[in-house]
Steps between C-alpha positions, in 0.01 A plus 500: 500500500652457117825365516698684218778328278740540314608279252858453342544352143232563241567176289320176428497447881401840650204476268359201679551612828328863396204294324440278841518779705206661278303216666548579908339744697707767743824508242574763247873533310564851529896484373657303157859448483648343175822607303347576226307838528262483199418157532426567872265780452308304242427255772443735763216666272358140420476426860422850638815544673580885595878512608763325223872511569853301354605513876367259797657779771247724336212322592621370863549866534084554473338469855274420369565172414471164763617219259728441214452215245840369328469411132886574428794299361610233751837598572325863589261266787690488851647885405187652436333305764686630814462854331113470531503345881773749602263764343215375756318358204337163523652276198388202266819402251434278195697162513792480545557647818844522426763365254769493801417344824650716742314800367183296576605475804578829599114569302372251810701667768383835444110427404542319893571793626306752294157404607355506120361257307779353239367181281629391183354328193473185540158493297531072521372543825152696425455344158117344540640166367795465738254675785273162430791222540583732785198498713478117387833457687433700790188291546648156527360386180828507227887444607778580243715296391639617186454844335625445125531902342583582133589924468491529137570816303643608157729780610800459232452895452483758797136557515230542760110312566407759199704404274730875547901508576564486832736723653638228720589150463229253696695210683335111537681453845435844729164544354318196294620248727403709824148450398527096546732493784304766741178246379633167560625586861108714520341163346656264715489693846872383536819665446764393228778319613668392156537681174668407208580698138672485197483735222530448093752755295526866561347735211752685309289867525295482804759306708287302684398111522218412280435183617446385857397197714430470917466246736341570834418303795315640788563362882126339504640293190359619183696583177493751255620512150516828306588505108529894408670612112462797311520319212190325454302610186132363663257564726638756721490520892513236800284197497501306895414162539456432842523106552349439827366207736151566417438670193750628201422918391656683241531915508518719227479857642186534657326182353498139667449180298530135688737227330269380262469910428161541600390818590449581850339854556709705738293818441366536874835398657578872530284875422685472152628330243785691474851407683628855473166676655511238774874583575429896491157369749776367738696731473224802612346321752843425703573882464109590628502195804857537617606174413778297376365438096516184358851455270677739712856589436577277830293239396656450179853568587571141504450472156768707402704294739436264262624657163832684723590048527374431153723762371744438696534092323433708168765717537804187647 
C-alpha cells in the first residue's frame, strides 16, 4: 500500500523532506500547502506533485491522504497539529513541537487517544553521527559526561536556510535549543533534573534574544552546556562535543570526527546518510507496523518541559 502525504510549507525545509522522501519506497506526496501560490506550484511541478493549495483544511479534506508532514512557522506547530490528528490523519511536525507548553500538551493528550502516529522532528536523534555515539551508549561501551554544544547562526536580518525573508521570526529557545535538550536527555538515557538560562539583549526589530546560554544536568549526572546566538558571522550550525568516559566525538550534522578530529566513517550506521530521509524512514514505518515512532510527540514532551522552566527564569 502507498502511503500518501501531504506536505505543509514549501520552503528551505519542505524541500528536504520532499527530496528524502524521493528516496523510500510505498510513499508518494500527493498534496502541497504553502502561502505562497506561485512559489508552491513551482515546487509541486519540480517534484511531480498534482494537488497545490494556500490552505492545510484543503488538503486534510482529500481522502485520500493518510499523513501530513509540517514544514510551517513554529508558532503555526501545536495548531495545525491537532487539526491533522482530529482530521484522522497521521502527523510528523518539524521542531518545535510547540512554542507554548500547554498546547504541547494538549498535542500529547489527543495523539493518546487518536490511535495515529504523531512524531516530531527531532532529526538529532536519526542523524548517522549521533545514531553512532548512540548505539555506542546503548552498548556499554561510552558514558556521558559532558555534552559541550555551540548553535551558531548569522540571523541579524529575517531570513531563512536559503538565504529568502522569512515570513516569521525563528526563536533560539522553543526551537534551536529543543534540538540539544530533547538530545542530551536521548544521549544520556536519563531525564533532566536541573536547567539553567540567561539571555543577552533583546533586538530592537525582531524582538527576540540573540544571544543565549544553558546549563543542564540530567538525574544519571551528566551536564550539558549549550551556547546558541544569532549573531555569529562564522561557520554556521551546531557543532557537539560529547566528552565522555571512554572516548571524546564531535557532530557536525551527519558527520562524526573523534577529539583529535579524526574521521570516523558513520556511513553504514543507518540506510542513509541523510538525517531528514532517516526521520521521514521512521516516520513511515511506525505508520505501516502500528507502532509508537521513535521522537514521538510523548516522547519528547519533556523537552518542552524544559524550555516552559527556562522561560520561565528568562522571563522573572
Amino acid at each position: 500500500m502507498t502511503i500518501k502525504v501531504a506536505l505543509a510549507g514549501a520552503g528551505a525545509f519542505g524541500i528536504k523532506h520532499l527530496d528524502g522522501i524521493k528516496n523510500i519506497d510505498g510513499v508518494e506526496v500527493v498534496s502541497l500547502i504553502s502561502r505562497d501560490l506561485e512559489k508552491t506550484k513551482e515546487v509541486a511541478a519540480k517534484y511531480g506533485v498534482k494537488h497545490v493549495t494556500t490552505n492545510l483544511e484543503d488538503s486534510l479534506a482529500l481522502k485520500e491522504v493518510d499523513a501530513v508532514i509540517l514544514c510551517t512557522p513554529t508558532q503555526m506547530h501545536a495548531s495545525q497539529t491537532l487539526a491533522c490528528l482530529k482530521a484522522g490523519k497521521h502527523v510528523q511536525v518539524e521542531i518545535p513541537l510547540c512554542d507554548v507548553l500547554k498546547d504541547g500538551e494538549e498535542v500529547v493528550d489527543v495523539a493518546k487517544t487518536s490511535g495515529l502516529v504523531a512524531m516530531c522532528g527531532h532529526t538529532r536523534r536519526f542523524n548517522p553521527s549521533h545514531q553512532y555515539v548512540h548505539k555506542k551508549i546503548a552498548a556499554g561501551e561510552f558514558n556521558i559526561q559532558q555534552m559541550d554544544v555551540q548553535t551558531y547562526f548569522f540571523r541579524r536580518t529575517n531570513m531563512n536556510a536559503l538565504g529568502q525573508p522569512r515570513s516569521w521570526t525563528d526563536h533560539l529557545l522553543w526551537h534551536h535549543a529543543a534540538h540539544t535538550v530533547d538530545l542530551f536527555a536521548y544521549q544520556a538515557g536519563s531525564p533532566i533534573v536541573k536547567a539553567n538560562a540567561i539571555q543577552g539583549p533583546i533586538h530592537k526589530d525582531l524582538g527576540i534574544a540573540m544571544d543565549m546560554s544553558i546549563q543542564l544536568k540530567a538525574a544519571n549526572g551528566a551536564i550539558c552546556t549549550l551556547s546558541l546566538s544569532f549573531n555569529n558571522d562564522g561557520p554556521l550550525g551546531t557543532f557537539f562535543r560529547y566528552i565522555g568516559d571512554t572516548a571524546t566525538f564531535i557532530a557536525r550534522y551527519d558527520d562524526l570526527v573523534n577529539g583529535k578530529e579524526e574521521k570516523i566513517d558513520v556511513s553504514k550506521v543507518d540506510v542513509s546518510m541523510n538525517g531528514i530521509e532517516l526521520q521521514d524512514r521512521e516516520f513511515f514505518a511506525a505508520i505501516r507496523e502500528g507502532r509508537e515512532p521513535n521522537s514521538s510527540v510523548a516522547q519528547v514532551l519533556p523537552c518542552y518541559q524544559v524550555l516552559h522552566q527556562l522561560e520561565q527564569q528568562l522571563n522573572g
